[in-house]
C-alpha positions in Angstrom: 16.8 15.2 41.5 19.7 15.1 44.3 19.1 13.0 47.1 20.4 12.3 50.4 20.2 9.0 52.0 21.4 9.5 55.9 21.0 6.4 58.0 22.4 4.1 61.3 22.8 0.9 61.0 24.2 -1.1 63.7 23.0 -4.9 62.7 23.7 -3.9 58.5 19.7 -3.9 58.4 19.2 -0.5 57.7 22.5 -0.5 55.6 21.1 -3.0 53.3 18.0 -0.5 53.0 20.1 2.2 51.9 22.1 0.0 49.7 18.9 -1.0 47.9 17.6 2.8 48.2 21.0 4.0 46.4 20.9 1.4 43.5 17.4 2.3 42.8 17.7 5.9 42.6 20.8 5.7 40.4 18.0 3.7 38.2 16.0 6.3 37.9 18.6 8.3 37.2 18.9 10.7 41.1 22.1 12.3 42.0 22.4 10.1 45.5 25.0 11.4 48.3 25.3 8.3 51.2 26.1 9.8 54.8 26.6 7.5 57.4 25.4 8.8 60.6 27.4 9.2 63.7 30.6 8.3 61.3 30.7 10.8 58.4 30.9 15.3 58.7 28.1 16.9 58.9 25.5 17.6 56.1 24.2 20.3 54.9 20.7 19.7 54.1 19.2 22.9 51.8 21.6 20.6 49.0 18.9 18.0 48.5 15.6 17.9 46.7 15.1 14.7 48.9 16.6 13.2 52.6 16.1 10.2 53.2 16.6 9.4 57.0 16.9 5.3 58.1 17.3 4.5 61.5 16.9 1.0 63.6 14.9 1.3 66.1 16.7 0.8 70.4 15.2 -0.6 73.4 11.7 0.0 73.7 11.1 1.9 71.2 13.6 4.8 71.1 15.5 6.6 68.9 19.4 6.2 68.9 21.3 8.8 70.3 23.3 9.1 66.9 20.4 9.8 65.2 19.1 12.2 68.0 22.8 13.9 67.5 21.8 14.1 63.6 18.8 15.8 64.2 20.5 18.6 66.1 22.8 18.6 63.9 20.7 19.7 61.3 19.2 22.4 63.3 15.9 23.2 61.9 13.0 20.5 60.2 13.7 21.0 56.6 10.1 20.0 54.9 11.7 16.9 52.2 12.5 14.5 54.8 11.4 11.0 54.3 11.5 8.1 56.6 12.6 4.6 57.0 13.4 2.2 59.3 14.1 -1.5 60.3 12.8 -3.3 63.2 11.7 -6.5 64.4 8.1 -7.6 65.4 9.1 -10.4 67.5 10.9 -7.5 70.0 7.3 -5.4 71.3 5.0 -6.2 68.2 3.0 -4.1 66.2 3.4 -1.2 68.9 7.2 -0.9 68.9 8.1 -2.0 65.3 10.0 0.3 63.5 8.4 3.3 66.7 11.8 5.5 65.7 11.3 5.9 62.3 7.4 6.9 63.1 8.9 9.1 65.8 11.0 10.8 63.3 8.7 10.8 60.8 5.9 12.8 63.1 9.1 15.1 64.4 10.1 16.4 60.7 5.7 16.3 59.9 6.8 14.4 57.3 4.5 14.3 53.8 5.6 10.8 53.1 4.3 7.9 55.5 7.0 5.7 56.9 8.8 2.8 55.3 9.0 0.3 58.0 11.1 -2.8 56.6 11.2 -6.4 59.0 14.4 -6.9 59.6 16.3 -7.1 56.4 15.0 -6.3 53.3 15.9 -9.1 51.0 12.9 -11.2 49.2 9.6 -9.6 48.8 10.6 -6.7 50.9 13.3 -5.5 48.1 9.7 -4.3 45.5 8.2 -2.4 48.8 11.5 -0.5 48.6 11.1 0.0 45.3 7.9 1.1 45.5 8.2 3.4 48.6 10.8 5.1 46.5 9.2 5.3 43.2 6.1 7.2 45.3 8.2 9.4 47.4 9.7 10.7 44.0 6.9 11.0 42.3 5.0 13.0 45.0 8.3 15.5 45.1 8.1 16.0 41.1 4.9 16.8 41.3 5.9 19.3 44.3 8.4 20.5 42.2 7.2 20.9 38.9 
């Protein structure tokens, strides 16, 4: 399976996500292509069985604009978009956590619910990772055949 793992990471938050996401698909044996939003050319997403699109989440809740530059970058909602983000609770609680990634997520009427990680994801937030990823990728071989 070839996947795409697209994030922004400001804090390294949502790099260590992608970090962890890369390692694990390489596991389980995915072709994995790393584009750094904002930083790297653009993509060209009808490549990938999978994107996976991280993003922190700004202010009060809002998306970044390098991420909002992504999107049009893109150009239309391809339909193998999953989404993850970091945030922290302690900034707006339950309502703001991770509110870009869910933004996103609704946006691209994604099939996969959102990965919303605390911060960083090191300790016991390394096996939801896993598992987030493990579920995406079994749903999409299923899809697939």
């Amino acid at each position: 399976m070839r996947t795409l793992i697209a994030y922004l990471s400001y804090s390294g938050n949502t790099l260590e996500v992608a970090e962890l996401m890369e390692e694990k698909l390489k596991e389980m044996d995915c072709i994995v292509e790393v584009h750094r939003i904002g930083i790297d050319p653009p993509i060209y997403p009808e490549k990938y069985d999978i994107i996976f699109l991280g993003t922190f989440t700004w202010a009060q809740g809002a998306t970044p604009d390098e991420v909002k530059d992504f999107v049009l970058e893109i150009g239309y909602k391809p339909a193998n978009i999953a989404v993850f983000g970091t945030g922290e609770t302690q900034f707006g609680g339950d309502e703001l956590f991770c509110k870009a990634a869910v933004k996103l997520a609704r946006f691209y009427e994604s099939r996969w619910e959102v990965l919303k990680i605390e911060q960083s994801p090191r300790g016991s937030q390394e096996i939801k990772v896993e598992r987030w990823i493990e579920g995406v990728l079994e749903s999409e071989k299923y899809l697939i055949g």
